[in-house]
C-alpha positions as CSV (number, residue, x, y, z in Angstrom):
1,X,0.0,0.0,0.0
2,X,1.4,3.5,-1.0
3,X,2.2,6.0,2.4
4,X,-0.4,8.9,2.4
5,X,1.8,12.0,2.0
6,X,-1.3,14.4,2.2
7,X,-0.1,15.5,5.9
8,X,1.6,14.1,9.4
9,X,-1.7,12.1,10.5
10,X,-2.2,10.1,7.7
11,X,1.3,9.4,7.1
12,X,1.3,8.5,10.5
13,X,-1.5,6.3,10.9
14,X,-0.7,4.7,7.0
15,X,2.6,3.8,8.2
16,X,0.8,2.1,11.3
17,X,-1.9,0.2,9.4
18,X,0.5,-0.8,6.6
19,X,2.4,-2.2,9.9
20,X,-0.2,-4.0,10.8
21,X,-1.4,-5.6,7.3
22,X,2.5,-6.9,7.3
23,X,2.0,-8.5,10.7
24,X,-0.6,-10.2,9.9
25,X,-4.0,-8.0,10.7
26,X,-7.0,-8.4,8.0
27,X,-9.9,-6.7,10.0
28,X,-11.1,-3.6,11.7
29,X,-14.1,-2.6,13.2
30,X,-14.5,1.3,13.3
31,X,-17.0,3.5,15.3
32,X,-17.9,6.9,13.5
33,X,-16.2,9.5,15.0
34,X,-14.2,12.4,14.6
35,X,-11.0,12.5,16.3
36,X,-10.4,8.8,15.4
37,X,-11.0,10.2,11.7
38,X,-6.7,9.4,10.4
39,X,-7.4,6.2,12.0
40,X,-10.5,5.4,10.1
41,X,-9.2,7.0,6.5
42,X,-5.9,4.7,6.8
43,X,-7.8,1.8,7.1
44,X,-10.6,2.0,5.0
45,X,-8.0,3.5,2.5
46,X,-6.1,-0.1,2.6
47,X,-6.9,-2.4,0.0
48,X,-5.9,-5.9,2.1
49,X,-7.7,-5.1,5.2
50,X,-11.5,-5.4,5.5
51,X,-13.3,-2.5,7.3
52,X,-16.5,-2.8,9.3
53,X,-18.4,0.3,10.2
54,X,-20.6,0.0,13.3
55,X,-22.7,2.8,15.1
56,X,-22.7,1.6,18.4
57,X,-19.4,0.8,20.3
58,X,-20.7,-1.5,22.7
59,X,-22.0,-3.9,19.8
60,X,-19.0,-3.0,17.6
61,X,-16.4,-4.6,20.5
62,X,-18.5,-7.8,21.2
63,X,-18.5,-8.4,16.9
64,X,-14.8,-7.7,17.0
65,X,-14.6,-10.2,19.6
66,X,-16.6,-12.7,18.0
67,X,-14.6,-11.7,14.7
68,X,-11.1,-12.8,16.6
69,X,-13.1,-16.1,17.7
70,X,-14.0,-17.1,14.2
71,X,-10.2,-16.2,12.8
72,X,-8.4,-16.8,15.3
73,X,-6.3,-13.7,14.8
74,X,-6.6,-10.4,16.5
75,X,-8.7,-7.7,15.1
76,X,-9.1,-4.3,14.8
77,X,-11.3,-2.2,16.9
78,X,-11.4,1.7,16.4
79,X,-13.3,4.7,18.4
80,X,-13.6,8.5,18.6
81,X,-12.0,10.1,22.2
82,X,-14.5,10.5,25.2
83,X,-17.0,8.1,26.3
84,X,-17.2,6.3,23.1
85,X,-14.0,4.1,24.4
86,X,-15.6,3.3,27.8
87,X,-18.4,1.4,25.8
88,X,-15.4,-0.8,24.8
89,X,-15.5,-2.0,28.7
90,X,-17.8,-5.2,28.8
91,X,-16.0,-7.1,26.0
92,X,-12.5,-5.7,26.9
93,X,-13.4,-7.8,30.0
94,X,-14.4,-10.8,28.5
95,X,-11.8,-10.8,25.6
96,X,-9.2,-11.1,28.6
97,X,-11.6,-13.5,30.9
98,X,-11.7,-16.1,27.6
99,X,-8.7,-15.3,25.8
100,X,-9.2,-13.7,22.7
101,X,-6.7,-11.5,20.8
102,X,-8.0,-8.0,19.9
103,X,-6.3,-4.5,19.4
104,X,-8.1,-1.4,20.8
105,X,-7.1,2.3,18.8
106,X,-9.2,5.0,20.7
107,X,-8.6,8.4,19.3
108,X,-7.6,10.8,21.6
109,X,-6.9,14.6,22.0
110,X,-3.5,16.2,22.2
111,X,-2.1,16.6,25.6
112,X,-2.8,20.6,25.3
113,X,-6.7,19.6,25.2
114,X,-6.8,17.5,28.6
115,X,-7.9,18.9,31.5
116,X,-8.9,21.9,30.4
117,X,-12.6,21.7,30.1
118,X,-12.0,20.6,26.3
119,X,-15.1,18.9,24.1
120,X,-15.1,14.9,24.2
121,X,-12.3,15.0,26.2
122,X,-12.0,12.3,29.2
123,X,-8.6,10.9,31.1
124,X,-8.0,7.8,28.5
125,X,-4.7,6.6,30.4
126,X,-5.7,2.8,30.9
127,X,-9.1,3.5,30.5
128,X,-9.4,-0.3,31.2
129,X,-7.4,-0.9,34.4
130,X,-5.6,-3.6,34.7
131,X,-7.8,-6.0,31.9
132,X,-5.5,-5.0,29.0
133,X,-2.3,-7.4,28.1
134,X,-0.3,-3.8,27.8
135,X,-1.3,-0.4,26.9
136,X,0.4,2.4,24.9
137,X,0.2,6.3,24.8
138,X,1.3,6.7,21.0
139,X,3.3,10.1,20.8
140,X,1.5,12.7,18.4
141,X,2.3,12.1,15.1
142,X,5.5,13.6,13.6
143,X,6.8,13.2,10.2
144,X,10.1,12.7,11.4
145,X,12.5,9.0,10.5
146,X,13.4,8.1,14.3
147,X,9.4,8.7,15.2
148,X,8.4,6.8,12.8
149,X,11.1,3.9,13.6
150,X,9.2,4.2,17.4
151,X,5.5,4.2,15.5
152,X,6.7,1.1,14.1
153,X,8.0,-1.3,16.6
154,X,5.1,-0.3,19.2
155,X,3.2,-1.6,16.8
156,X,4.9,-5.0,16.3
157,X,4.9,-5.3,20.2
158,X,1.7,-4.0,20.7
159,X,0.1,-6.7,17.9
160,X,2.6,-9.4,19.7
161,X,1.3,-8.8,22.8
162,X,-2.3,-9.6,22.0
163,X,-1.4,-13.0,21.6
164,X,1.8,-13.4,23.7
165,X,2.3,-14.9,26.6
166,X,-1.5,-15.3,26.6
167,X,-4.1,-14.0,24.1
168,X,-6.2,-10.8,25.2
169,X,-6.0,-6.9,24.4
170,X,-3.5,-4.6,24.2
171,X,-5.0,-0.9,24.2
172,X,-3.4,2.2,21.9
173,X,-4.5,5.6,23.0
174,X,-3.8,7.7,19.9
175,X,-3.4,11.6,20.3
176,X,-3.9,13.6,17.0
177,X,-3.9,17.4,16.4
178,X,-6.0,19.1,13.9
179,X,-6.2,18.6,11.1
180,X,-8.2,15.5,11.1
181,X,-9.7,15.5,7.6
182,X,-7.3,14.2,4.9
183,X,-6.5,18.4,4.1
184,X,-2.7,19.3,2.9
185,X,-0.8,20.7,5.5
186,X,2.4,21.0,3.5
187,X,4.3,18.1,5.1
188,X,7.2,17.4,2.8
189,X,8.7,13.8,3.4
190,X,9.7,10.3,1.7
191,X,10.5,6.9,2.8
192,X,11.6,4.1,1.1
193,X,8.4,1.7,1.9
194,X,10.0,-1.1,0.5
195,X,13.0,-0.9,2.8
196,X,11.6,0.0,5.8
197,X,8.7,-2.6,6.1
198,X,11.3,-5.4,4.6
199,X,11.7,-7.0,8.1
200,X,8.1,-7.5,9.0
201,X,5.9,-10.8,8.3
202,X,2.9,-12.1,9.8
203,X,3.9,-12.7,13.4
204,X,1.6,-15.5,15.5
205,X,3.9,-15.9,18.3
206,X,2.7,-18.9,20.7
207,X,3.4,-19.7,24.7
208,X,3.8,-23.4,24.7
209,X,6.5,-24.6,27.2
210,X,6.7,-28.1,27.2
211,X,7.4,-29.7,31.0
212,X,10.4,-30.8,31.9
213,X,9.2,-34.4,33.2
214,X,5.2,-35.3,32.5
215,X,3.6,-37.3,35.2
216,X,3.1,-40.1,32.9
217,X,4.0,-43.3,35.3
218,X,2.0,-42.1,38.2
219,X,-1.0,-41.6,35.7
220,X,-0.7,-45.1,34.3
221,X,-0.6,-46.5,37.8
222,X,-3.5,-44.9,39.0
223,X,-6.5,-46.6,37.5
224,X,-9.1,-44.1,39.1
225,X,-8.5,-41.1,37.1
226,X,-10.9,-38.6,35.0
227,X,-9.9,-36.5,32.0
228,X,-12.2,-33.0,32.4
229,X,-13.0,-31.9,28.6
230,X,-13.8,-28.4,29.9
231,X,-14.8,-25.2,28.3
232,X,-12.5,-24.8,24.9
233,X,-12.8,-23.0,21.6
234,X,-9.7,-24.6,19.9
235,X,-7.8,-23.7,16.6
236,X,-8.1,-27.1,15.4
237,X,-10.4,-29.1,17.1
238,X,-10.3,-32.2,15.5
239,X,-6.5,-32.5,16.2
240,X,-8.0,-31.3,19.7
241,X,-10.7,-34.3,20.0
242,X,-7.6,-36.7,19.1
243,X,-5.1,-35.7,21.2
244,X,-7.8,-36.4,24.3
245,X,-9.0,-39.6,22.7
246,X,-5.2,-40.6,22.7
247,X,-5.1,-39.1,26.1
248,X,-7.8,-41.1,27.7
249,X,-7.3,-44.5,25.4
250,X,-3.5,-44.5,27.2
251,X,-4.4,-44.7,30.2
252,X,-7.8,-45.9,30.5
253,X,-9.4,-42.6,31.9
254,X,-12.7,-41.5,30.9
255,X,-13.8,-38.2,29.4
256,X,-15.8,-36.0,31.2
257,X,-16.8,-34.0,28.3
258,X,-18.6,-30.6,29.0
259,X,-20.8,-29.2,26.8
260,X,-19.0,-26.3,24.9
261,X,-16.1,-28.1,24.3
262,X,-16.1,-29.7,20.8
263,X,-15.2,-33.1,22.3
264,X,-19.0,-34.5,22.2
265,X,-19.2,-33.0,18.4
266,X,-16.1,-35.8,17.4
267,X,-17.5,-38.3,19.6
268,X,-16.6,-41.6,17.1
269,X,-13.0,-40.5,18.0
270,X,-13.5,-41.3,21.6
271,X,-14.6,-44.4,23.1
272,X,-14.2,-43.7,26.4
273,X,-16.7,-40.0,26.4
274,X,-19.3,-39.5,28.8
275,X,-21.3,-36.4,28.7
276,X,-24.1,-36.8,31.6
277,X,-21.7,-36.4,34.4
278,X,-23.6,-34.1,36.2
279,X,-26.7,-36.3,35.8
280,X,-24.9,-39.4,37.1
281,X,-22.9,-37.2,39.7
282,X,-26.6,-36.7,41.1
283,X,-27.1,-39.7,42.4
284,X,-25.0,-39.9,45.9
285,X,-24.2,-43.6,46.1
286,X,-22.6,-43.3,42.3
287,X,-21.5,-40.4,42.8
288,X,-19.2,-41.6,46.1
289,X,-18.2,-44.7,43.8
290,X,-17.0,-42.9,41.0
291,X,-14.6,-40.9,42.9
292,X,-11.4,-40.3,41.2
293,X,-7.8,-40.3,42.6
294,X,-6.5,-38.1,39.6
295,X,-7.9,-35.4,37.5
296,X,-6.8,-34.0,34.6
297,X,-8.5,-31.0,33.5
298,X,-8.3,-29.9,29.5
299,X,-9.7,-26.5,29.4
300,X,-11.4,-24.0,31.0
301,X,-13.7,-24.5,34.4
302,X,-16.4,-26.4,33.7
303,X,-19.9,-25.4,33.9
304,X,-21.9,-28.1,36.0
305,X,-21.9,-27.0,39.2
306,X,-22.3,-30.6,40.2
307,X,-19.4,-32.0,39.2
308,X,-17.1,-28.3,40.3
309,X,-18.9,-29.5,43.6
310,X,-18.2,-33.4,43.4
311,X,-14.6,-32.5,42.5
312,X,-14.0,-30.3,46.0
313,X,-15.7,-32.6,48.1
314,X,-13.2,-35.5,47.3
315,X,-10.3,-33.3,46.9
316,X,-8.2,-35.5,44.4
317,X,-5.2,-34.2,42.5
318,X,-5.6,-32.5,39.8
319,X,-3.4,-31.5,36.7
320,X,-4.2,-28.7,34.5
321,X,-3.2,-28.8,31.1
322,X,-3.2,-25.0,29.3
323,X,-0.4,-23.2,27.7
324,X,-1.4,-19.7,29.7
325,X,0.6,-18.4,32.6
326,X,-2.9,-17.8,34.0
327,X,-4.3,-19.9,37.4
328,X,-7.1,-21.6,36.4
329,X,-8.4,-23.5,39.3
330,X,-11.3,-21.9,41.4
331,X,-11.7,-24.8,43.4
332,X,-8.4,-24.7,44.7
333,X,-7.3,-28.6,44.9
334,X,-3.9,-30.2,45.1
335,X,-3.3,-28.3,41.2
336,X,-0.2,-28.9,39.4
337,X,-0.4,-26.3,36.3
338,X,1.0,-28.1,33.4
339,X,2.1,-25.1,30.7
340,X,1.8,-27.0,27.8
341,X,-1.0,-28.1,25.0
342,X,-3.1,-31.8,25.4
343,X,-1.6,-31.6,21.6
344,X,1.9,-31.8,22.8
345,X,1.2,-34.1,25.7
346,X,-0.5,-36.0,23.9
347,X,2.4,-36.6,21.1
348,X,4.7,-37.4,24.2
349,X,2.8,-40.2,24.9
350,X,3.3,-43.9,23.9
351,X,1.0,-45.7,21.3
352,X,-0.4,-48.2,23.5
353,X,-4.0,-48.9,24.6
354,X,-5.0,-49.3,28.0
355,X,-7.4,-52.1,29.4
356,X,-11.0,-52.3,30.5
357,X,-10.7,-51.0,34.2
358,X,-13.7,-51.9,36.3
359,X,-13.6,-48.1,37.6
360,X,-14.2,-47.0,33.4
361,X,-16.3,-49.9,32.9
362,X,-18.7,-48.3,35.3
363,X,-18.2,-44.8,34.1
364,X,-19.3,-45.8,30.9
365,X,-22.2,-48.1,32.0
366,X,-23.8,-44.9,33.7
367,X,-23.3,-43.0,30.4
368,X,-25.5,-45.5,28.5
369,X,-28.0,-46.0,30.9
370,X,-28.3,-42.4,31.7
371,X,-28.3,-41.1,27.5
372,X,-30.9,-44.0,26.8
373,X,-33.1,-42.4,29.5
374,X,-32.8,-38.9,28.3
375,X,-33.6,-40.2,24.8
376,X,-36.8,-41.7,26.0
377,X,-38.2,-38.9,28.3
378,X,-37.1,-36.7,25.1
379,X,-38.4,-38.1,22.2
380,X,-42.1,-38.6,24.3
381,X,-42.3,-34.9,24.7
382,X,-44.5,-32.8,22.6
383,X,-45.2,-30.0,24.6
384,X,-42.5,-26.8,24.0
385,X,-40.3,-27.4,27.0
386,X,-36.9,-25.2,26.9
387,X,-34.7,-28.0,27.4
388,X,-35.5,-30.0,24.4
389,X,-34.2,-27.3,22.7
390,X,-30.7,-28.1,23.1
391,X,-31.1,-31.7,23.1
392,X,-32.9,-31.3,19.1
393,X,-29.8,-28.9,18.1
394,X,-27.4,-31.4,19.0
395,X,-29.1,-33.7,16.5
396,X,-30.3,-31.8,13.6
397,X,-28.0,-28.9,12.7
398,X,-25.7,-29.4,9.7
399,X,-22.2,-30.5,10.1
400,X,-19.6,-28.1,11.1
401,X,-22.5,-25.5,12.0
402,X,-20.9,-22.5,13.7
403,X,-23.0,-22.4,17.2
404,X,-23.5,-19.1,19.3
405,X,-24.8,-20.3,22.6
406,X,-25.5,-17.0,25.0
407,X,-24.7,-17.5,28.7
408,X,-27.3,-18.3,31.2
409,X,-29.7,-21.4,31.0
410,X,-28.8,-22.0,27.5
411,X,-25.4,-22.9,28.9
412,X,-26.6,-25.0,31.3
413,X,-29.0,-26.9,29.2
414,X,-26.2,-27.6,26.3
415,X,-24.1,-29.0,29.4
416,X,-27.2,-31.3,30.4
417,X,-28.4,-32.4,27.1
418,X,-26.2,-32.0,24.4
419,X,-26.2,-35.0,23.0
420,X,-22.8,-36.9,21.6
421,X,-22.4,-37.2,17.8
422,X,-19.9,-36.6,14.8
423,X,-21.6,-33.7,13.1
424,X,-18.9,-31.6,14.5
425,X,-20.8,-28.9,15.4
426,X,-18.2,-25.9,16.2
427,X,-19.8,-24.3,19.9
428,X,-18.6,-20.5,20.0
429,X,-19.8,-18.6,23.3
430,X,-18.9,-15.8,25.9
431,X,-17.2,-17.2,29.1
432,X,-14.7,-15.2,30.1
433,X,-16.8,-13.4,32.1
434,X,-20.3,-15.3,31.9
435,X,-22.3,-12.6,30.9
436,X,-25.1,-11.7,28.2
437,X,-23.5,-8.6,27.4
438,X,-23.1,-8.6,23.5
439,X,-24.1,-12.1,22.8
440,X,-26.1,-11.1,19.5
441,X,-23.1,-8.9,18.3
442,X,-20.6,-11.5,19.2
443,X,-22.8,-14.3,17.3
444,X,-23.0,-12.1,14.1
445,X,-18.8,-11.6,14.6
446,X,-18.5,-15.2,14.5
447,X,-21.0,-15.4,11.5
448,X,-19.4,-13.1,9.2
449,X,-18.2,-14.5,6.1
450,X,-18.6,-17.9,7.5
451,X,-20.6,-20.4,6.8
452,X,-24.5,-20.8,7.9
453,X,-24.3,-20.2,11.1
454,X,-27.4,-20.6,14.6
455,X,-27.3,-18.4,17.4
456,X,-29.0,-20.4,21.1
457,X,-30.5,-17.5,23.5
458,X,-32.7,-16.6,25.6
459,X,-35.1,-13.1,25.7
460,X,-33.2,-11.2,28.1
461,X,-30.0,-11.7,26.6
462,X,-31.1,-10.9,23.0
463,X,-32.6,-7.6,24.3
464,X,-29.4,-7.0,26.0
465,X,-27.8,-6.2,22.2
466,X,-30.2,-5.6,20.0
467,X,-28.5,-2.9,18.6
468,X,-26.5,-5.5,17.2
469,X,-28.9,-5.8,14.1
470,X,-28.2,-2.7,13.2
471,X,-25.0,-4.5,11.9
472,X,-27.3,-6.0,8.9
473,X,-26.1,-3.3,6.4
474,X,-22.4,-4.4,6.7
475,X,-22.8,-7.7,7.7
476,X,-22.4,-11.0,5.2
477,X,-23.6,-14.4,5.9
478,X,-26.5,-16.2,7.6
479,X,-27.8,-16.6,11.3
480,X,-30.3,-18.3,12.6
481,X,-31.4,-16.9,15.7
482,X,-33.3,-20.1,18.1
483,X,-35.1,-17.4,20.7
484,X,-36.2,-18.9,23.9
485,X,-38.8,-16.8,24.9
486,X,-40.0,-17.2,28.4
487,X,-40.4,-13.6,29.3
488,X,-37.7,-13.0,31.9
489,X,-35.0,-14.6,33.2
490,X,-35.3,-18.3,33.7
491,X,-32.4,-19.1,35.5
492,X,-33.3,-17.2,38.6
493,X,-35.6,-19.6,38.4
494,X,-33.8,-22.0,39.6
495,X,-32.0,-20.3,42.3
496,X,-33.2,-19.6,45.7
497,X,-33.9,-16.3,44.8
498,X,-36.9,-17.6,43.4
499,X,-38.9,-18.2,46.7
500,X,-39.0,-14.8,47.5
501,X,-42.0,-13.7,45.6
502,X,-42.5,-10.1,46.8
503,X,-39.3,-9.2,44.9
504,X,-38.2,-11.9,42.5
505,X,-40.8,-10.8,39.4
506,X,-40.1,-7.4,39.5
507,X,-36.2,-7.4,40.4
508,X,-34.8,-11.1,39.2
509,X,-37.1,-12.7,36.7
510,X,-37.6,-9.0,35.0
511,X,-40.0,-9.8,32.5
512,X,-40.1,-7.4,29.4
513,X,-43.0,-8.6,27.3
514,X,-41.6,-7.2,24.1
515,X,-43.2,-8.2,20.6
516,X,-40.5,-10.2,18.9
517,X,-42.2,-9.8,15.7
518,X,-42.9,-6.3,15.8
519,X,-39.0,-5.8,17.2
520,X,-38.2,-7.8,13.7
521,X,-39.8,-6.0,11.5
522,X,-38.1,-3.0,12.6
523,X,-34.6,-3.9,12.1
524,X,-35.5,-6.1,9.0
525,X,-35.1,-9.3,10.6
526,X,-37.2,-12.4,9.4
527,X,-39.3,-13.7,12.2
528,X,-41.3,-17.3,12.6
529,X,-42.9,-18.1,15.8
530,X,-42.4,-22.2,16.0
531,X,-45.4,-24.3,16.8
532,X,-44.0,-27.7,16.9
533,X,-40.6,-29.3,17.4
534,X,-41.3,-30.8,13.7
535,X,-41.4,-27.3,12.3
536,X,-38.4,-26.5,14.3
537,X,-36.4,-29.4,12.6
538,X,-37.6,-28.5,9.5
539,X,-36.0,-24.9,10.0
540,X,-32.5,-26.1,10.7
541,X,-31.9,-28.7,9.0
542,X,-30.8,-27.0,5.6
543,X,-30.2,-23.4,6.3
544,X,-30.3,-19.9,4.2
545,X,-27.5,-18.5,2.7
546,X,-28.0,-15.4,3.5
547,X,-29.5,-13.1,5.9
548,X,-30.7,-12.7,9.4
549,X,-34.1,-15.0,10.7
550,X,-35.4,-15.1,14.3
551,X,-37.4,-18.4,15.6
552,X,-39.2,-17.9,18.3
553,X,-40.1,-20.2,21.1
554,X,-42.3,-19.3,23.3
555,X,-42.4,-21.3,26.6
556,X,-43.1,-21.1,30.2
557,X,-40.8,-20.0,32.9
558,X,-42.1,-21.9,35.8
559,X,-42.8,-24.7,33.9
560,X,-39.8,-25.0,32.7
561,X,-37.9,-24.7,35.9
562,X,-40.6,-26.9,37.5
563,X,-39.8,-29.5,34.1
564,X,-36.2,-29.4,35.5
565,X,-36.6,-30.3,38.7
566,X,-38.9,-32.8,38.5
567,X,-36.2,-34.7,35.8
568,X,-32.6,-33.7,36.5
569,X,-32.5,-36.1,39.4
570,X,-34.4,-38.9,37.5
571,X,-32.3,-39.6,34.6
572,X,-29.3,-41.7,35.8
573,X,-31.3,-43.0,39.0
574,X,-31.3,-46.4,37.0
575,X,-27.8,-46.2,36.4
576,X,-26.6,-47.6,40.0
């Protein structure tokens, strides 16, 4: 890309973005804004890097971060000075919380402008605290050799350091002076582009240490031991799903497999995968007998509070395999961290399969028992009960369908009833931080460009972000939005909370009673309330091209929560 001469900014923030396209960047998100405006021109201006206009900022960071999800790259995101940064907040959070790689340029005004009662002007020195992976106050652009050397290699860190030594945000805060519209201002310079960006390739630097000594032997001579599959979004996750099904197969262990890991999506790989834990974990007697001596945990915390709960009441060791340098055990057990991926361990391992142990044996008998009694209650049920939901996705969705699946009881009902296949399904989701904020933004982010793609939520946490449609104009691909609509929040529900009637409607359960189709129509969304779970199959099984659709399911709260808790204890009860 040719250097924009027409004055300091935009050289300035061309030689940036031309840094960045070397390194490896191919998307931006911008806000509208003016005193972002070089930023903006420079990267709409280059012809390798896609730019995404988005009004509001708060949508805008939650599609960037489903953008770096679906690439697995960092991205772009770009903001006017003042408050329109601060909207960045929620996803900043959640991008560190899970992980994800993005790169945060907030316009800013010169130091001369601060503190002096100037428009738009706020105190933008780590605006977000401690969250970011590093942060950098550019120095006003100069048209000047040496300055442009520094512009340069802040850049290369900066872009390093979203992914290095663990993937998350690094935060530029980027001062300009007028003037901000691409207007000569008689800045006479040249550079020799071809020299000075010789050096620089794309750059996906990696923390992967590999342990000095693996406890392999004590493994293989302990026969009670679990493998956790927890919460993962990998690169590759078929080279994932085998390197646990190697795992396990080695030394005879059985897979707990959660939910929003892909490991129940490659389930032919593993013979050894049980994904109703927390259903068998219900039952006390089994639950005693199936304690394990040794724990190794792939992943992220798991979700079932049932087996986070069976696992601190016996207390066994635990290994935790994850190439961060971050602690990732809540429950705080005997936790050696092993900084390393399953991929690697799993190569380190010999090519040998272990026997039947009576310990897996019984693992697995439970997971029959327990999936053949799901499969009956399920199939028997007509009426348009939430949890069936989940249960008909895992079964009906074409292969290699991207999956959005918004926090709250959709979480929880994946984790209960997701059922083990090989369509590999590919689950995307925010749980970093566990909230709703910006789970239809972050869906469409995934969505973009990709192929057809479904989105699992409930009401409140669609409302939450509706101002994510207004993507639509910019926005390429298809979504299928499944909308559980039970008028309020249904996993409060299920908490204690609930019992205290005087102030759960109003304060917990906040029901909204918005028109979904009427909400449709005005942002040009399609919209089919679903009558039947046959009409609901029907709608996923081959889906659009193109486009944005919203089906709706309406159900009831408290007989949904009631559905739960007459059943959750009931499934496994005859696997004892």
């Amino acid at each position: 890309m040719p250097l924009d001469f027409t004055n300091t900014n935009l050289l300035w923030t061309s030689v940036l973005v031309e840094t960045l396209h070397r390194v490896g960047l191919t998307t931006a998100v911008i806000c509208p804004g003016s005193r972002s405006a070089p930023l903006t021109i420079a990267l709409a201006c280059h012809p390798k890097i896609e730019t995404i206009p988005v009004l509001d900022e708060r949508s805008a960071a939650f599609f960037a971060l489903g953008l770096a999800r679906q690439q697995k790259r960092p991205v772009a995101l770009v903001c006017t000075s003042g408050t329109a940064g601060a909207n960045f907040y929620p996803a900043v959070i959640e991008a560190r919380e899970s992980r994800v790689p993005l790169l945060i340029l907030t316009g800013d005004r010169p130091p001369e402008l601060r503190e002096c009662n100037a428009g738009q002007a706020i105190d933008q020195q780590k605006l977000y605290g401690t969250y970011p992976n590093a942060y950098y106050e550019l120095a006003l652009p100069t048209a000047d050799f040496s300055h442009l050397r520094y512009l340069r290699q802040t850049v290369v860190q900066a872009w390093e350091q979203t992914m290095y030594p663990v993937p998350g945000v690094v935060h530029l805060n980027c001062p300009f002076r007028e003037p901000l519209a691409p207007l000569p201002d008689g800045t006479a310079f040249s550079l020799d582009e071809a020299t000075f960006f010789a050096h620089l390739s794309p750059r996906f630097p990696a923390f992967d240490v590999v342990p000095g000594s693996l406890p392999i032997s004590q493994w293989l001579a302990t026969p009670t031991g679990v493998i956790v599959a927890g919460v993962a979004q990998p690169t590759d996750p078929e080279g994932y799903c085998r390197a646990i099904a190697h795992l396990s197969q080695t030394l005879g262990y059985p897979v707990l497999a959660e939910g929003l890991s892909p490991v129940r999506n490659y389930a032919s790989l593993n013979p050894n995968l049980v994904a109703t834990y927390d259903l068998v974990l219900r039952q006390p007697e089994l639950a005693k007998a199936l304690a394990p001596e040794v724990v190794i945990r792939i992943g992220d915390t798991p979700t079932s509070k049932q087996l986070r709960t069976w696992l601190d009441a016996t207390q066994p060791q635990q290994w935790v395999v994850e190439p961060s340098d971050r602690n990732l055990d809540p429950l705080h057990l005997p936790t050696t961290h092993l900084r390393t991926t399953v991929e690697r361990l799993a190569a380190s391992l010999p090519a040998e399969t272990a026997p039947m142990t009576p310990y897996l044996k019984r693992w697995l008998t439970a997971e029959t028992t327990t999936r053949q009694s799901i499969y009956q209650t399920m199939t028997a049920l007509d009426a348009l009960v939430e949890s069936k939901v989940a249960w008909l996705l895992s079964q009906v969705l074409p292969p290699e369908t991207p999956l959005f699946i918004s926090s709250s009881t959709p979480v929880r009902d994946v984790e209960w009833f997701w059922q083990p296949g090989d369509r590999q399904i590919q689950p995307c989701f925010n749980r970093g931080a566990n909230g709703i904020d910006g789970s239809l933004s972050t869906a469409l982010g995934m969505a973009h460009r990709q192929r057809p793609s479904v989105m699992l939520t409930g009401d409140l946490a669609l409302l939450h972000d509706t101002n994510g449609f207004l993507l639509r104009s910019h926005w390429q691909g298809h979504l299928t939005i499944v909308l559980i609509n039970n008028n309020g929040g249904g996993i409060f529900e299920m908490l204690p909370i609930s019992k205290f009637e005087s102030a759960f409607e109003k304060y917990f359960a906040t029901p909204q009673r918005v028109d979904m189709a009427q909400l449709c129509a005005a942002y040009g969304v399609e919209h089919l309330e679903i009558q039947s779970w046959a009409e609901l199959q029907a709608k996923l099984q081959v889906l659009p091209e193109r486009g944005i659709r919203l089906l709706e399911i309406k159900t009831n709260r408290k007989a949904d929560a009631q559905w739960r808790h007459n059943n959750l204890g009931t499934f496994a009860v005859a696997a004892h």
